[in-house]
C-alpha positions in Angstrom: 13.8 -24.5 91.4 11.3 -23.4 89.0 9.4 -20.8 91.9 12.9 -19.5 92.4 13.7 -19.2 88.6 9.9 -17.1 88.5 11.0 -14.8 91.0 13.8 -14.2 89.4 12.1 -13.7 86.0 9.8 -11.0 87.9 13.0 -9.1 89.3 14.6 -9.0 86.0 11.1 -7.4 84.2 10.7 -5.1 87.1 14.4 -3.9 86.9 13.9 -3.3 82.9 10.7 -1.3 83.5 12.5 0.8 86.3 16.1 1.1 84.1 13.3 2.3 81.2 11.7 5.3 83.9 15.3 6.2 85.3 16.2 6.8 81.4 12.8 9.2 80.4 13.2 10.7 84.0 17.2 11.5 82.6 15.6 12.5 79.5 13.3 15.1 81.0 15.7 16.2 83.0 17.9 17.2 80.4 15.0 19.0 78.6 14.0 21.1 81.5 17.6 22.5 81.9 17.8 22.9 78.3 14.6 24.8 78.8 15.4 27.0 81.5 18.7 27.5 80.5 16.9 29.2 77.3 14.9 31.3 79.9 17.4 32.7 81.5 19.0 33.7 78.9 15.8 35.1 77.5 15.6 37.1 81.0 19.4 38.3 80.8 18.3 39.9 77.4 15.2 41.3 78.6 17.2 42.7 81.4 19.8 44.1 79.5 17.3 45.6 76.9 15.5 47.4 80.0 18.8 49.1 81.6 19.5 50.5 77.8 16.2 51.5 77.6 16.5 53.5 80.7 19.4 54.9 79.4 17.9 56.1 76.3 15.2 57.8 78.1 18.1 60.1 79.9 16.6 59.0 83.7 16.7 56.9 86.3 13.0 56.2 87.7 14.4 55.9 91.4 16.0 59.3 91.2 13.0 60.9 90.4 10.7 62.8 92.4 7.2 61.3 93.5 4.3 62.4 91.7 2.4 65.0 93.0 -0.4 63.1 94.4 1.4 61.9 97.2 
């Protein structure tokens, strides 16, 4: 009884140590898409700044002619 009792002591300090990496893996998880959701927000700005800039400058660079060099 007392090998079977070990092996069961091992299972239940293996399962804690995975049940601990399963909860920073969540944890990371959760930090990344908080992350990226901040980048792509960031982007959507960046963006947004970009097509009003455009519009400030009165053109559109794919309606222009090339420059003479070609």
């Amino acid at each position: 009884m007392g090998e079977l009792d070990d092996r069961v002591t091992e299972l239940e300090v293996r399962l804690a140590f995975i049940d601990d990496t399963v909860n920073d893996l969540s944890s990371a998880d959760a930090e990344i898409a908080r992350r990226l959701d901040l980048i792509e927000r960031a982007l959507r700005d960046l963006r947004s700044d970009l097509v009003n800039m455009r519009a400030g400058l009165g053109s559109d660079p794919a309606t222009e002619p090339p420059p003479p060099h070609y």
